[in-house]
C-alpha positions as CSV (number, residue, x, y, z in Angstrom):
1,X,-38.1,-34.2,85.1
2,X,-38.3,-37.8,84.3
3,X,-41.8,-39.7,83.5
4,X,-40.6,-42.9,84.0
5,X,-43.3,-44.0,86.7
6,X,-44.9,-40.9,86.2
7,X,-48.9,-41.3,86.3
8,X,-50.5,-38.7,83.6
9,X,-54.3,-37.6,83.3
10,X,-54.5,-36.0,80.1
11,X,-57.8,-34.6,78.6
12,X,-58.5,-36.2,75.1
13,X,-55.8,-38.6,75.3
14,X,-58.2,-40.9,72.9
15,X,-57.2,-38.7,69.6
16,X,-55.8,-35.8,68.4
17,X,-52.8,-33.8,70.0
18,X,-53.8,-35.8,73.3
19,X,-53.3,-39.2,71.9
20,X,-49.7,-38.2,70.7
21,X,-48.9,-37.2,73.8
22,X,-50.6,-40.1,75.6
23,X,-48.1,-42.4,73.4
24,X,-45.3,-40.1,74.1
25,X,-45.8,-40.2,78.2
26,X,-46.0,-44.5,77.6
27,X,-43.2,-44.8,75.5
28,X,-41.0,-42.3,78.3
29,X,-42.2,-45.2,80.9
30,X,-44.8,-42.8,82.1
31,X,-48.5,-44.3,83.0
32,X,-51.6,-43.5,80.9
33,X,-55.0,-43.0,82.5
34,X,-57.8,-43.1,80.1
35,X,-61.4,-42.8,80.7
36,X,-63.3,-42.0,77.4
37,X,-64.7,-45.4,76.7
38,X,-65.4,-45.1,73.5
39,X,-61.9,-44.4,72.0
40,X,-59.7,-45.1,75.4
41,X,-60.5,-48.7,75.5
42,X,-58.4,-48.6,71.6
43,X,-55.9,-47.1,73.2
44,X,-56.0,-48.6,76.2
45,X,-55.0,-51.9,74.9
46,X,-52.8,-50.6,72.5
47,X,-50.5,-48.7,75.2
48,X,-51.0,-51.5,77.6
49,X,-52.7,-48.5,79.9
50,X,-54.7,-48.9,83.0
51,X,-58.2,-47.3,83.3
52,X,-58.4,-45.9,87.0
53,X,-59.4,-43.1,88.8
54,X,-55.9,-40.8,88.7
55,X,-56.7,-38.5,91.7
56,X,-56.5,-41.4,94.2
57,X,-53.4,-42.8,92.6
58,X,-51.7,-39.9,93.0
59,X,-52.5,-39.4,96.4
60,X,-51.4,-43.2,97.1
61,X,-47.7,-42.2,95.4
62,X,-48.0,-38.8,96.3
63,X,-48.4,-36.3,93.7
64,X,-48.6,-37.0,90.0
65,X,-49.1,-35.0,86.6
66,X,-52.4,-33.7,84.8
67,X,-51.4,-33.0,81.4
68,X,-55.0,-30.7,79.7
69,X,-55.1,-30.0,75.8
70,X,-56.9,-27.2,75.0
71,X,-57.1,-25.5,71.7
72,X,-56.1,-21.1,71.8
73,X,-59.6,-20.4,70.5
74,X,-60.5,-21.2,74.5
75,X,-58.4,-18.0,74.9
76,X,-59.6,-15.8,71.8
77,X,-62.9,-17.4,70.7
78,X,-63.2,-15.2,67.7
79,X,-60.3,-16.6,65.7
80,X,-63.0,-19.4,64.9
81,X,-66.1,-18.4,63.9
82,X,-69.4,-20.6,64.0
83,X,-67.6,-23.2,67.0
84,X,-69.5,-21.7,69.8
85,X,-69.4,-25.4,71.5
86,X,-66.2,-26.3,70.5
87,X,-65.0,-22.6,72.0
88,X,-66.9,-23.2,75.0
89,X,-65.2,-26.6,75.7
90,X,-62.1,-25.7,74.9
91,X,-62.6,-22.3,77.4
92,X,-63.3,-24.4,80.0
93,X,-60.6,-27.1,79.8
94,X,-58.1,-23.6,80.3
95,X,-60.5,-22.9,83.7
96,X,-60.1,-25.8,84.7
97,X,-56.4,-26.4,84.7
98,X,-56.1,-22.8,86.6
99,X,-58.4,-23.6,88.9
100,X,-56.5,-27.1,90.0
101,X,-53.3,-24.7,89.8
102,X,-53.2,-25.0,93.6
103,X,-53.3,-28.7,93.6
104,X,-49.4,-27.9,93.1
105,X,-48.4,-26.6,96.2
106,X,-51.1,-28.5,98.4
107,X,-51.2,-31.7,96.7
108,X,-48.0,-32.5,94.6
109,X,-49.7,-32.7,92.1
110,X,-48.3,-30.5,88.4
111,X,-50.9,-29.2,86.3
112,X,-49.8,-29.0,82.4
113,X,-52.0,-27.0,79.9
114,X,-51.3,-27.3,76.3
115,X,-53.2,-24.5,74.1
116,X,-52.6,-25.7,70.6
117,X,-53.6,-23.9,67.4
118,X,-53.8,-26.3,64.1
119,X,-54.7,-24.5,60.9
C-alpha cells in the first residue's frame, strides 16, 4: 500500500510511539491529522500537518487510514501493576479500534492498531 496522499488519524501522534509514526506517515507523503492542542500544534508546524476533522476528509476522498497506539497492558492489565488509568485508557483505545472495524467494509476506511510493549 502506498501512503503517498494517504490521510492518517493516529491516537497520540503528539509523542511517544505515535509521534514516530506520525513522522514516518509525513515523510512517506502521507497526511497527518493532529488534534491534541497541547503537543499537536509542535508538531503540527514541524510536519507542516493540517489540523482537521479526518472523518469528513475521508469521506470527501473516500476512505482513509486510522492508525490507534495502544499499549498490550490494554489486553493483560496485570503485567502493570498500580496503572489502573493508564490500563483503562489503553483498554479502551483497543475497543475502540474493533468497534470501527466495520468502517472497513462500509466506509473505506482501514483501521490500524498498534499494541506496543516498552520495558
Amino acid at each position: 500500500m502506498t501512503l503517498k496522499g494517504k490521510v492518517f488519524i493516529i491516537t497520540g501522534g503528539a509523542s511517544g510511539f505515535g509521534e514516530t509514526l506520525a513522522r514516518y506517515f509525513v515523510v512517506e507523503k502521507g497526511r497527518s491529522v493532529d488534534i491534541n492542542k497541547e503537543f499537536g500544534l509542535q508538531i503540527e508546524a514541524e510536519l507542516n500537518a493540517r489540523n482537521t476533522i479526518g472523518y469528513s476528509l475521508f469521506k470527501k476522498r473516500g476512505g482513509g487510514a486510522v492508525v490507534n497506539t495502544a499499549s498490550v497492558t490494554g489486553l493483560y492489565p496485570l503485567i502493570v501493576p498500580r496503572m489502573p488509568v493508564y490500563t483503562a485508557a489503553k483498554a479502551a483505545i483497543i475497543a475502540f479500534s474493533q468497534v470501527l472495524e466495520p468502517l472497513k467494509d462500509e466506509e473505506n476506511i482501514c483501521v490500524m492498531l498498534f499494541a506496543i510493549l516498552c520495558w
